[in-house]
C-alpha positions as CSV (number, residue, x, y, z in Angstrom):
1,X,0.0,0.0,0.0
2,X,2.8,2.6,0.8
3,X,4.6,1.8,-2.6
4,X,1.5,2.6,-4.4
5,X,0.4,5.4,-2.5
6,X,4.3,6.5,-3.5
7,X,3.7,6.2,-6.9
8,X,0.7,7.9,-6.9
9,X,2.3,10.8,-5.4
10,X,5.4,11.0,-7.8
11,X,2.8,10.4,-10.9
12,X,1.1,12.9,-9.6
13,X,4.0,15.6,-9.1
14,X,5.4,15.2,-12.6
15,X,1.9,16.1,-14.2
16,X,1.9,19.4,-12.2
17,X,5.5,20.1,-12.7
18,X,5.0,19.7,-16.3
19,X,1.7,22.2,-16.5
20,X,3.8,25.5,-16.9
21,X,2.6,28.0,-19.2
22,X,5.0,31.4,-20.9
23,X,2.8,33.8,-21.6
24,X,3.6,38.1,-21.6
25,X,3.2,40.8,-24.2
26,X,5.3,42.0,-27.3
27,X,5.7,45.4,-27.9
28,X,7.9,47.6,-30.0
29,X,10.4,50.4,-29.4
30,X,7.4,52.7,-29.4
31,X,5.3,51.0,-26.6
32,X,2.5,49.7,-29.2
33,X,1.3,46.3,-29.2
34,X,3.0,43.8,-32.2
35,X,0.1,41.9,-33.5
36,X,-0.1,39.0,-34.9
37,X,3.8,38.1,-34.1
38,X,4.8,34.4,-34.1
39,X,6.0,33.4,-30.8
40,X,8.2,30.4,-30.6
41,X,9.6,28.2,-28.0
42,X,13.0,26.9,-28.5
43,X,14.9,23.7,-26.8
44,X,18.2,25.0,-24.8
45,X,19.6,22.2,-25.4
46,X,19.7,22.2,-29.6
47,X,17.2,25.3,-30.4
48,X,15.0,23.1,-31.6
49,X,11.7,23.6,-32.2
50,X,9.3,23.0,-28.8
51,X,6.0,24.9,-29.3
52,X,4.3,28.1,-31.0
53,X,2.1,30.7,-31.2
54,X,0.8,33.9,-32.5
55,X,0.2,37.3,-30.5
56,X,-3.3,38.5,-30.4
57,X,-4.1,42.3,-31.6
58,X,-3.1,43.4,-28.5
59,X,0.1,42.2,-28.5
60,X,-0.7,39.1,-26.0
61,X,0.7,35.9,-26.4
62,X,0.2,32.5,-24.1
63,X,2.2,29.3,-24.5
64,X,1.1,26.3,-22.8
């Protein structure tokens, strides 16, 4: 019982350490909001390619 209650509990731990989100807002040099922008997410690693996403028309951007 205490191994799987163990288990559980790392199981458990990796699914919430794993539901991180990036999210902020992309403006230029004048302060206004960069629609539409593609967002990416790379590996530190290689650079390669994680996720994406594309900034709303006020700028805002989320990455799940």
């Amino acid at each position: 019982m205490r191994t799987l209650i163990l288990l559980l509990g790392l199981l458990l731990n990796s699914i919430i350490i794993d539901a991180q989100s990036v999210s902020g807002s992309l403006v230029d040099e004048k302060g206004n909001p960069v629609s539409f922008a593609n967002v990416v997410l790379l590996s530190s690693k290689d650079s390669s390619f994680v996720q994406g996403t594309i900034s709303n028309e006020q700028g805002i951007f989320s990455i799940d």
